[in-house]
C-alpha positions in Angstrom: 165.5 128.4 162.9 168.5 128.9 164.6 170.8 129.3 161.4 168.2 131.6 160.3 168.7 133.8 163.2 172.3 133.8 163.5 172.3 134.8 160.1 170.0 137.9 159.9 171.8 138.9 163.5 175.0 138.9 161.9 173.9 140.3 158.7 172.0 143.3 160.9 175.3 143.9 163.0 177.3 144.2 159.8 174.8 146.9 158.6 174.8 148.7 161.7 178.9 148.3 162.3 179.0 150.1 158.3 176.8 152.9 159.5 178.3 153.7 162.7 182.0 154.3 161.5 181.5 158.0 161.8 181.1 159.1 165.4 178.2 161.4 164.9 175.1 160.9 165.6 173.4 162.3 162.4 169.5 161.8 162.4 169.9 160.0 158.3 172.5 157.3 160.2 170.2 156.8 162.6 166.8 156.7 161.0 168.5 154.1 158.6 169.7 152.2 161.1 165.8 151.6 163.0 165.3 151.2 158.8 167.8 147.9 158.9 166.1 146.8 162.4 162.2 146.9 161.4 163.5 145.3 158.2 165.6 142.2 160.5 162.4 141.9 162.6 159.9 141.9 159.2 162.2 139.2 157.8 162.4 136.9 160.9 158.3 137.5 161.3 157.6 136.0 157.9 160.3 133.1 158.1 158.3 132.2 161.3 155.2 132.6 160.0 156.3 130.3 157.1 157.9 127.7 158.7 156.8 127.7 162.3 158.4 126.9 165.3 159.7 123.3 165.7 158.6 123.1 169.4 158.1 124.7 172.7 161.8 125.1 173.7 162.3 126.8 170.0 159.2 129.2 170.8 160.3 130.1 174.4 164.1 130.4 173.1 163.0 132.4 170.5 160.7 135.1 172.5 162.8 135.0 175.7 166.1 135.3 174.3 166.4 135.8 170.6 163.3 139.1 169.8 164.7 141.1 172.9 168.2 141.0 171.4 167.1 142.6 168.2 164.0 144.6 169.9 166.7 146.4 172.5 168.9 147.8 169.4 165.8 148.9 168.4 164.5 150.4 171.5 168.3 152.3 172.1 168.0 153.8 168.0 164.4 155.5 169.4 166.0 156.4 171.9 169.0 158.2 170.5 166.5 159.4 167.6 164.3 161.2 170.1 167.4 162.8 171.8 168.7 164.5 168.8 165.5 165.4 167.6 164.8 167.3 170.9 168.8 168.6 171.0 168.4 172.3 171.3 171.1 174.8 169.7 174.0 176.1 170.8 176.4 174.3 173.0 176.1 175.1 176.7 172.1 174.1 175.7 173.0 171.1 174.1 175.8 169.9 177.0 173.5 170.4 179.5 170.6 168.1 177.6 172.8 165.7 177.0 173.8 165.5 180.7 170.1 165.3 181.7 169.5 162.7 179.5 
């Protein structure tokens, strides 16, 4: 389980790392990044649901430490989604909405 983990972490990261090397936040980068995260989660799910966890420790590791990891990048994407989808126009508008938020 744990190799299986580290690997789809690090393959996620990779993805994420390719998509951010443009400063912007453009809603396409971002909307394919939560793409990559769902898809990280969806692919952890069904390795767990094939092969189950070993034992307690594994299941409490797993839901304490390892989900949030991947679950926060996903809750900062919505986040940054729902910024720029509400970003007004013009640039004293959108300086001061981005200060608020």
């Amino acid at each position: 389980m744990e190799k299986f983990y580290n690997e789809a972490i690090h393959k996620l990261q990779i993805s994420i790392n390719e998509l951010e090397v443009e400063n912007d936040y453009s809603l396409l980068r971002i909307e394919a990044v939560i793409h990559l995260i769902i898809e990280c989660l969806s692919d952890i799910k069904a390795f767990i649901l094939k092969r189950r966890f070993k034992d307690v420790n594994e299941e409490i590791r797993f839901f304490k430490h390892q989900k949030p990891a991947i679950v926060s990048q996903l809750i900062y994407y919505n986040e940054i989604y729902k910024i720029e989808t509400k970003k007004p126009n013009g640039t004293k508008l959108v300086k001061k909405c981005l200060t608020k938020e």
